[in-house]
C-alpha positions in Angstrom: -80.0 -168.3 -157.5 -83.3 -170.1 -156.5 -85.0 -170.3 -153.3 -83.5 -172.4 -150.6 -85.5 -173.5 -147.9 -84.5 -174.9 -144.9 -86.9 -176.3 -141.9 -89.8 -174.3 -143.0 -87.8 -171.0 -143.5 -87.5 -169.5 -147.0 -84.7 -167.2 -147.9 -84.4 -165.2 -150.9 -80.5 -165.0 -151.4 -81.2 -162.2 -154.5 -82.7 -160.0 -151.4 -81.6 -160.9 -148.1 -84.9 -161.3 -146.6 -86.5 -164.3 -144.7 -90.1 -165.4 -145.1 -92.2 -167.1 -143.1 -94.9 -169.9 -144.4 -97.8 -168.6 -143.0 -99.0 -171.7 -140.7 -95.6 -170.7 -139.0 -96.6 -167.4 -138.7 -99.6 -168.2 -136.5 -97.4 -170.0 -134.3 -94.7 -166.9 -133.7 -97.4 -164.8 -132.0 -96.7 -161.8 -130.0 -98.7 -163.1 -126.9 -97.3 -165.3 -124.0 -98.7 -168.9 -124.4 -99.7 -170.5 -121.8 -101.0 -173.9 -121.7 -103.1 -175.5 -118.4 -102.8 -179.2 -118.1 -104.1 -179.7 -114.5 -102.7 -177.5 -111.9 -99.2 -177.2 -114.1 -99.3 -174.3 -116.5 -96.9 -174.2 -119.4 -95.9 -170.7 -119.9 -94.2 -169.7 -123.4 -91.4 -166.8 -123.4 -90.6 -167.4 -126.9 -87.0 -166.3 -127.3 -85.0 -164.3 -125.0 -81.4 -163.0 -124.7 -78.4 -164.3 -122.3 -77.9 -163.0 -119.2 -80.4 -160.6 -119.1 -83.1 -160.0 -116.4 -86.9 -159.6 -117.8 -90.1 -158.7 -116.0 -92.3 -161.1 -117.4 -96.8 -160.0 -116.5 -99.4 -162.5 -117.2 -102.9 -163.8 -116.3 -103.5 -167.3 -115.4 -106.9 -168.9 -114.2 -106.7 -170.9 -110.9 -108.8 -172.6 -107.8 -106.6 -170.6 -105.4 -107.7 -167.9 -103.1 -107.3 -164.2 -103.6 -104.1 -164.1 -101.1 -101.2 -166.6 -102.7 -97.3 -167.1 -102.1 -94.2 -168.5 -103.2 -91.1 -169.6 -101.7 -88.4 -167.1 -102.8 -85.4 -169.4 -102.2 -87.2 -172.0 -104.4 -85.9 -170.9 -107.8 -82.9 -168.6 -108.2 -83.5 -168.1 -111.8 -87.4 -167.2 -110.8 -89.0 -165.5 -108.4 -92.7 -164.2 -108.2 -92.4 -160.3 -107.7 -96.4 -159.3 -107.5 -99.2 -160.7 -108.3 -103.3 -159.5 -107.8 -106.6 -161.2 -108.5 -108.1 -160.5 -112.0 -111.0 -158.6 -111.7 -113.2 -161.8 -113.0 -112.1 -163.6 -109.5 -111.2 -166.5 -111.8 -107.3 -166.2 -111.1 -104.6 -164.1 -110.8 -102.3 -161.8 -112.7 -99.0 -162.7 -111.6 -95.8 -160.8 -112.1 -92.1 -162.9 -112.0 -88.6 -161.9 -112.4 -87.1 -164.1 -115.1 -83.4 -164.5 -115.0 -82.0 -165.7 -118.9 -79.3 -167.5 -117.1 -78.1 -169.9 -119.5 -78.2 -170.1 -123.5 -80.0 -172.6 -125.5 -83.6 -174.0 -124.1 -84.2 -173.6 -120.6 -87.4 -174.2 -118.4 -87.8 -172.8 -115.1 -90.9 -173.9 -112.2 -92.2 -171.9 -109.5 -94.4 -173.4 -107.5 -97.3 -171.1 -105.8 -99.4 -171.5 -102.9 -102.6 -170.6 -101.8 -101.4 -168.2 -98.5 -105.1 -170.3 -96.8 -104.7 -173.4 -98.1 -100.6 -175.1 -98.5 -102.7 -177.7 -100.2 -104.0 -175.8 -102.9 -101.1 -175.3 -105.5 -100.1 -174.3 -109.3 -96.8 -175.1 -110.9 -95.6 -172.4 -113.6 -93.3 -174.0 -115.7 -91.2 -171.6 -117.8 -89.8 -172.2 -121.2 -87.2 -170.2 -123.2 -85.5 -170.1 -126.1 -82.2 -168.1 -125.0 -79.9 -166.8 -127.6 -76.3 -166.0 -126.5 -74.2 -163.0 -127.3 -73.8 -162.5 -131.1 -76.9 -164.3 -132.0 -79.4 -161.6 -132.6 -81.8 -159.5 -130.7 -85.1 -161.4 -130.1 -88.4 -159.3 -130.8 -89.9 -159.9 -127.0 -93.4 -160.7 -126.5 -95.8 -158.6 -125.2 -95.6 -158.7 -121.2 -91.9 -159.2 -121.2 -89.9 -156.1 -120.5 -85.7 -156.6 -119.7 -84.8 -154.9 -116.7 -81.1 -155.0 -117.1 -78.2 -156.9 -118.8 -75.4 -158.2 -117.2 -72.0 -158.7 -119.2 -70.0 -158.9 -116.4 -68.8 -162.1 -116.2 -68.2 -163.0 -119.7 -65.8 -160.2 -120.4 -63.7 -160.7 -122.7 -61.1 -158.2 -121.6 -59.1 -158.3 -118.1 -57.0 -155.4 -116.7 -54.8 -158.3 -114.9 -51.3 -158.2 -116.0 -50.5 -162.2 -114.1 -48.0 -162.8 -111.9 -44.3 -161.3 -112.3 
């Protein structure tokens, strides 16, 4: 059978195996991507999995000073865990527990402070590509590490036998 391809993704039916143009390639790169426009940086998970929790570690160059905060009770999807100056003194790498709460695209903001200076500020926003159960296992990028699963609540199974 020939080639199909559909929305820039070729699949060989005779072999089972996707390819990739390679301008899309480029784009599906290993690395966090994070984008500064002003004091809001657009950070890039690429695709994660439903309803698990990930420690997510990257750099991001700032105005703020060495000591910053932010309000835990802001977000309850994500919360900044650690975070330390880079050795440069240009910014900070900053350490957040992401929580893949929902499937489909979802953006997250955390809002941190200089610990000085309340007026000095960065907004991360956070964006995700989650894939629900069944879907696949996403190749995580580097920085991203899942710190546990939780399939609790969308068992499928229940011990309760209802009312008699």
């Amino acid at each position: 059978m020939a080639d199909q391809v559909t929305a820039g993704l070729h699949n060989t039916e005779r072999n089972g195996h996707v390819h990739f143009p390679a301008e899309q390639v480029v784009t599906h790169d290993s690395e966090i991507q994070i984008v500064r426009e002003g004091d809001r940086y657009e950070v890039h998970l690429g695709f994660l999995q439903f309803r698990h929790l990930y420690q997510v570690t990257f750099c991001v160059k700032d105005s703020l000073g060495e000591d910053i905060e932010a309000d835990p009770l802001q977000n309850l999807h994500v919360r900044m865990d650690t975070y330390q100056p880079t050795e440069d003194g240009e910014g900070h790498q900053v350490v957040v527990i992401f929580n893949a709460h929902r499937e489909k695209v979802l953006e997250e903001s955390l809002k941190i402070t200089d610990s000085k200076d309340k007026t000095k500020s960065i907004t991360l926003a956070f964006h995700a590509r989650v894939l629900g159960k069944g879907q696949g296992t996403p190749a995580v990028r580097s920085g991203i590490h899942c710190l546990s699963v939780d399939w609790d609540e969308d068992s499928d199974v229940s011990d309760w036998q209802g009312f008699n």
